[in-house]
N, C-alpha and C positions, 0 to 999 in steps of 0.2 A: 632566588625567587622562581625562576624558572621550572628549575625542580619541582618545587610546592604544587605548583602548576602541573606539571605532567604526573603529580603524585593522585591529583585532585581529577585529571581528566582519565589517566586512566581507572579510577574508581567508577568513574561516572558511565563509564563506556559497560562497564561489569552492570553498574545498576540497570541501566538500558536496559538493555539483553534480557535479562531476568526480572525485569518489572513487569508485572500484571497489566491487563487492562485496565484503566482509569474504574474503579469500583462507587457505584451511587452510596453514599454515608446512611450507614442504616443507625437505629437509634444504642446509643452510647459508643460507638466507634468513634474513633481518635481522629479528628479533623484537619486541615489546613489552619483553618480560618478560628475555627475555636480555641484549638489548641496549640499548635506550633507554631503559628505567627508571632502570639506573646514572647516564645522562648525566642523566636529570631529578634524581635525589635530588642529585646534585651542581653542579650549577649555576642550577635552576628553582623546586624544590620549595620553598625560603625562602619566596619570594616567592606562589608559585602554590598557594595553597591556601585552603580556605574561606574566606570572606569575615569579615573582624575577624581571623582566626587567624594572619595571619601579620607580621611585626616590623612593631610600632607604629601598626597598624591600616592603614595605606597599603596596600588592598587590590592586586591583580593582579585582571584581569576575568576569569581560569576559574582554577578546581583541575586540578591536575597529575597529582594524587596514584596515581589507578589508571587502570586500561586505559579502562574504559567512560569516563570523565574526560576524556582525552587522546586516543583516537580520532579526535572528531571534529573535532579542529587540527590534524592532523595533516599535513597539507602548508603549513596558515598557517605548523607549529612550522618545518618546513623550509625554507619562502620566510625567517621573520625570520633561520635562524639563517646559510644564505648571505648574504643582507645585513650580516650582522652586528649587526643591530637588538638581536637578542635573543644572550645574557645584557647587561641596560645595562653596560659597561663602556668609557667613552670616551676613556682614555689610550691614546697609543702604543706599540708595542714598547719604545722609547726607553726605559721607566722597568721594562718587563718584570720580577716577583719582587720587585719594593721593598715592595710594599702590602698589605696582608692585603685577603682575598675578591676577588683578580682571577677574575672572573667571563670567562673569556675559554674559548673551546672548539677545540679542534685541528679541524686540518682531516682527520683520521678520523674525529671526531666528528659534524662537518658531514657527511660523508660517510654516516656511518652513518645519521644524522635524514631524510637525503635519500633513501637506500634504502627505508628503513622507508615514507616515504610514498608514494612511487613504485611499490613493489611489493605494495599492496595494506594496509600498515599490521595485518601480521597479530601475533597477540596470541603467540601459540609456548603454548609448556609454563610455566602458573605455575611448577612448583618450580623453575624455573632462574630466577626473581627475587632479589634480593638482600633481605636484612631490611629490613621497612621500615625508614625514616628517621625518629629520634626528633627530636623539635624539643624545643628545652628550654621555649619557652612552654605547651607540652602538659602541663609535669609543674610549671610556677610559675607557674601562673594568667594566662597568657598574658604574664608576663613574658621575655626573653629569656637573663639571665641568675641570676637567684635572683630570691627577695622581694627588693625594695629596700629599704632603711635606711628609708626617708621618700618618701609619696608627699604630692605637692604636687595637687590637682583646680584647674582654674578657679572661683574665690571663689564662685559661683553655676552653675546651670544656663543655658543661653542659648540661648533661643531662635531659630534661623535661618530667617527667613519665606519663605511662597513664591515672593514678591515679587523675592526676592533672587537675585542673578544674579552682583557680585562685590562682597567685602566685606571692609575691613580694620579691625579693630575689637580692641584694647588690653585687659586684663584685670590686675588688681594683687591676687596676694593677700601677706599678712604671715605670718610666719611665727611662729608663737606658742613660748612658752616651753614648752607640752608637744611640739610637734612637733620642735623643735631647740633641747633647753637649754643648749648649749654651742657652739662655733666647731665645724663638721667640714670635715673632708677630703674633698672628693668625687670618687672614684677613675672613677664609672663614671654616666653618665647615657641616660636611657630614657624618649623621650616615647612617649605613647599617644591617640590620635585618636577621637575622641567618633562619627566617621560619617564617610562618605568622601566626602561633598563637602568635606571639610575640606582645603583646597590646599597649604595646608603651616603647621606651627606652629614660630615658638621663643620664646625665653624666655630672661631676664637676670635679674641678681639685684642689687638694690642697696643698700648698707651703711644702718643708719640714720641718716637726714639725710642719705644721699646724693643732690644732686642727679642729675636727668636730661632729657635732650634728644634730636631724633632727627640723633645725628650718627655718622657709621662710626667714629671715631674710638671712639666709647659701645658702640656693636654688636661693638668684638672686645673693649674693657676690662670693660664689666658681661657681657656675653653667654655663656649657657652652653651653646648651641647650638640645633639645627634639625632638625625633619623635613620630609621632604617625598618624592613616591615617588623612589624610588629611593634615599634614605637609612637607616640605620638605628641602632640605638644604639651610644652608644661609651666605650667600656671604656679608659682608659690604661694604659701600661707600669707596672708595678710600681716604686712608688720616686716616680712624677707623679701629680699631685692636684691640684684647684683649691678654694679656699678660700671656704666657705661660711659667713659670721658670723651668727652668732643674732640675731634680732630684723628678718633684711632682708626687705626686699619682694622678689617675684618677680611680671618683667613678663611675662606670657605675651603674643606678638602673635600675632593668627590672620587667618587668610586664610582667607577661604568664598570658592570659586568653583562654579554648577551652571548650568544649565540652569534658568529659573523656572519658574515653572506651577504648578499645585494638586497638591498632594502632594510636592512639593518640598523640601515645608521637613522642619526636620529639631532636636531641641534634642540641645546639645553638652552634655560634660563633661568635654573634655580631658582628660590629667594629663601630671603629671613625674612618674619616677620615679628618687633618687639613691640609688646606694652610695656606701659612706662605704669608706677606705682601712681594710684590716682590721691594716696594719704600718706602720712608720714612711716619712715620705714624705721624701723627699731632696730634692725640686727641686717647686717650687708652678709648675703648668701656667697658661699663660697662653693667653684667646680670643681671637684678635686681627684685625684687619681691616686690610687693604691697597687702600684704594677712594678712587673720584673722583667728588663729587658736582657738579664744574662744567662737566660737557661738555656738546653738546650735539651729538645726530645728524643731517644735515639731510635732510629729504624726500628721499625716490627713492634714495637711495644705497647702495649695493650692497655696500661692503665699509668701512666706518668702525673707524676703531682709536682705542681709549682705552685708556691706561696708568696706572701709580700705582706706587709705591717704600716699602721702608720700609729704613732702616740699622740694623745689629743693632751695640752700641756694647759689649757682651760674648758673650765665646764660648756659642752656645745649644745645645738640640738641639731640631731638627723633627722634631716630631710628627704633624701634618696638614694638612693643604691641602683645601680646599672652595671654590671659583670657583662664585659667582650673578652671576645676569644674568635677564633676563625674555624676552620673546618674539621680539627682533629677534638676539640674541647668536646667533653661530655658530661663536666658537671661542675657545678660551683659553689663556693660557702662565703658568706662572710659569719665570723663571729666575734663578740663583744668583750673583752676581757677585762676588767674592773679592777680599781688596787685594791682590792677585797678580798681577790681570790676568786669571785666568782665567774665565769662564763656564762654569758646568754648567747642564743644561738638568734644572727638576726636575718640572713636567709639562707634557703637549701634550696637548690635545685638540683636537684640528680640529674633529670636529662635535659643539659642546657643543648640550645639547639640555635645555633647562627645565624641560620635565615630568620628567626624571632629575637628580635632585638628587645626584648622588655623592660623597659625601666619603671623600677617597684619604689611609689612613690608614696610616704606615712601618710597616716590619714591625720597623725597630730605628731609634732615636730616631736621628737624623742631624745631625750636627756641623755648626753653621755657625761658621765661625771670625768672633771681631773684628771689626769696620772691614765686616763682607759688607753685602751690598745686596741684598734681593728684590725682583724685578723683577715685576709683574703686568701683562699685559695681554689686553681681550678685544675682539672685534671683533664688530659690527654689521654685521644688513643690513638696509636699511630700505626695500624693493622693492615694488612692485607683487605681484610673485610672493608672496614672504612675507607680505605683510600677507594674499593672501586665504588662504595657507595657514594660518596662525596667525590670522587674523581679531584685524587690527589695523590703525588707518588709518596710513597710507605719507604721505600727503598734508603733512604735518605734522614741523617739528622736535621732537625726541624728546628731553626731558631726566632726570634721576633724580628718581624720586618711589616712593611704595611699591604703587603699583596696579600690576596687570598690564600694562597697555595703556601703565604709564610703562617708564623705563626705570633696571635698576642698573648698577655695575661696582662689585664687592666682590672682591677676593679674602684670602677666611677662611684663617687657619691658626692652628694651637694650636702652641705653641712654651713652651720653658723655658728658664732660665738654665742654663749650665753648674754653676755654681758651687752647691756643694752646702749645701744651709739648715744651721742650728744644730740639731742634734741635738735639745735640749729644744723649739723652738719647732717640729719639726717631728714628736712623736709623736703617736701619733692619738689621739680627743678619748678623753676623759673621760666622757663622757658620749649615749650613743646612744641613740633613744626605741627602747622594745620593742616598739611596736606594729606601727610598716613602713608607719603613714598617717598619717590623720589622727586 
């Protein structure tokens, strides 16, 4: 994240420099308030706004939100958004309309961000603004969609020293009879970030007496997901749910990554936050993982491919797709393969990019027939170039572990059966705490 940040300030420092005087809007010049505000509320403003206030605390490095705000990026905003850098969104056309929040901008759009900074970034007539944009964390305590049912904190406060530079470090708390007296439904979940060196958290849940290990096979059966930036919370289709039994542990894993130094440090308190399914749930959603933990990438190599399969043995519906990888990945696929013979390709990303966490959620559950096969694969570069880009040593064979500087192939996706549960065993619980915490 840091990165992103110095990627973004020294843009900003360039557009300075070379920005005009503030120019008065003469008639049909490209606006603040007329015209680029709409494109911020719509594709920016999520993310770009004070610091903690926007989904799950994974800040953005500037606010968006007003003129004096956004002024002075004004040509960074227009260098990322011809790049395509900015809004993160790193699927292809290919899958175009399938996923809810394609963060993607036309090209009058681009167009537009490019005028506006070119010809002086002038501000026009406030009353041709549009209302601002209401965020719903604004109006539920910075949550995204309501109070949550149940909020889970990390068992304690933790301290993160100055010392610290990158760190992966486990949390366990239990879940008491006041905070979940019954089995629930968890329709919707929503992590939130104690401070933004926090690199990315998730968290799994597991049954009493259930063991646990660190194997992917555990990360999609117990896991009830992740942030990280570029992610954010996630709500299922009405009818899917995942099953949360009273009495389980929740593992939170967290990842500190900063910059050391004196003042550095920083104490956490994470949380989860679940909703509970408010009507009967028809199909129990499953976490699940499609990863390879025996490859190995070797020194200098420039384009490395690791793959991994899983066979769906009844009819399902996909739900989501979320491809991790760490610092050397640079692209990902899953694809569909059907007893038919046929392949459909269900996402591409060429340039997958780690600090963007994005999980690519259907806009309507999607049918895997029988006997299909999900195909995952992500590709490696383990270069010279990239290592000093990403600052990671190249010199060395590269295998999976959970540190940055190691290396995964995972690819996540939440999936359900087709077949529809027993009516009785699938109404919602009985029993909900009133409180929405602890």
């Amino acid at each position: 994240m840091m990165k992103r940040v110095l990627r973004f300030s020294l843009l900003a420092s360039t557009a300075l420099a070379a920005a005009p005087a503030l120019a008065a809007a003469g008639d049909g010049d490209v606006t603040f308030y007329r015209d680029v505000l709409p494109i911020l509320q719509d594709n920016c403003q999520t993310c770009h706004r004070a610091v903690g206030a926007n989904s799950g605390g994974m800040v953005a490095p500037m606010s968006l939100l007003t003129y004096d705000e956004t002024r002075p990026w004004a040509k960074s905003i227009a260098r990322m958004a011809v790049s395509r850098a900015m809004p993160p969104w790193f699927a292809t056309e290919a899958t175009r309309g399938k996923f809810h929040d394609e963060r993607v901008l036309t090209d009058q759009q681009i167009e537009t961000l490019t005028r506006w900074a070119s010809t002086g970034a002038a501000a026009g007539n406030a009353a041709d603004a549009p209302a601002a944009a209401r965020f719903a964390q604004d109006e539920n305590a910075g949550w995204s969609f309501r109070q949550p049912d149940l909020v889970v904190p990390l068992p304690e406060p933790y301290a993160v020293a100055d010392d610290v530079e990158d760190l992966n470090i486990d949390f366990t708390s239990v879940l008491t009879a006041e905070q979940l007296p019954a089995d629930a439904w968890i329709q919707g979940l929503e992590f939130r970030v104690g401070g933004r060196s926090v690199h990315h958290m998730c968290a799994s849940a597991f049954a009493p007496g259930e063991k646990e290990s660190f194997q992917v096979g555990e990360l999609g059966r117990n896991g009830l997901g992740c942030i990280a930036l570029g992610s954010g919370p996630t709500f299922l289709p009405e009818g899917f749910a995942q099953l949360l039994q009273k009495g389980s542990r929740i593992k939170f894993s967290m990842h500190y990554h900063k910059e050391p130094g004196p003042g550095s440090g920083f104490t956490d308190r994470s949380e989860l936050g679940f909703y509970f399914a408010r009507g009967p749930v028809s199909h129990r959603a499953v976490y699940d993982a499609i990863g390879n933990v025996s490859f190995e990438i070797p020194p200098g190599n420039d384009r490395w491919r690791v793959g991994s399969a899983k066979k769906f043995e009844q009819d399902s519906y996909l739900l989501a797709l979320w491809p991790h990888a760490h610092l050397r990945a640079v692209a990902a696929r899953y694809e569909l393969h059907t007893p038919d013979g046929a392949t459909e390709l269900l996402l591409d990303v060429p340039r997958y990019d780690q600090e963007w966490q994005v999980v690519y959620r259907y806009r309507e559950p999607k049918l895997i027939p029988a006997g299909s096969r999900i195909e995952v694969t992500l590709w490696y570069e383990n270069s010279v170039e990239r290592a000093n880009e990403r600052r990671f040593d190249s010199r060395q064979a590269t295998t999976f572990g959970p540190a940055t500087t190691d290396e995964m192939m995972i690819g996540f996706l939440n999936w359900a059966p087709a077949a529809e549960l027993d009516p009785a065993a699938a109404a919602a619980p009985a029993a909900i705490p009133s409180s929405g915490s602890e």
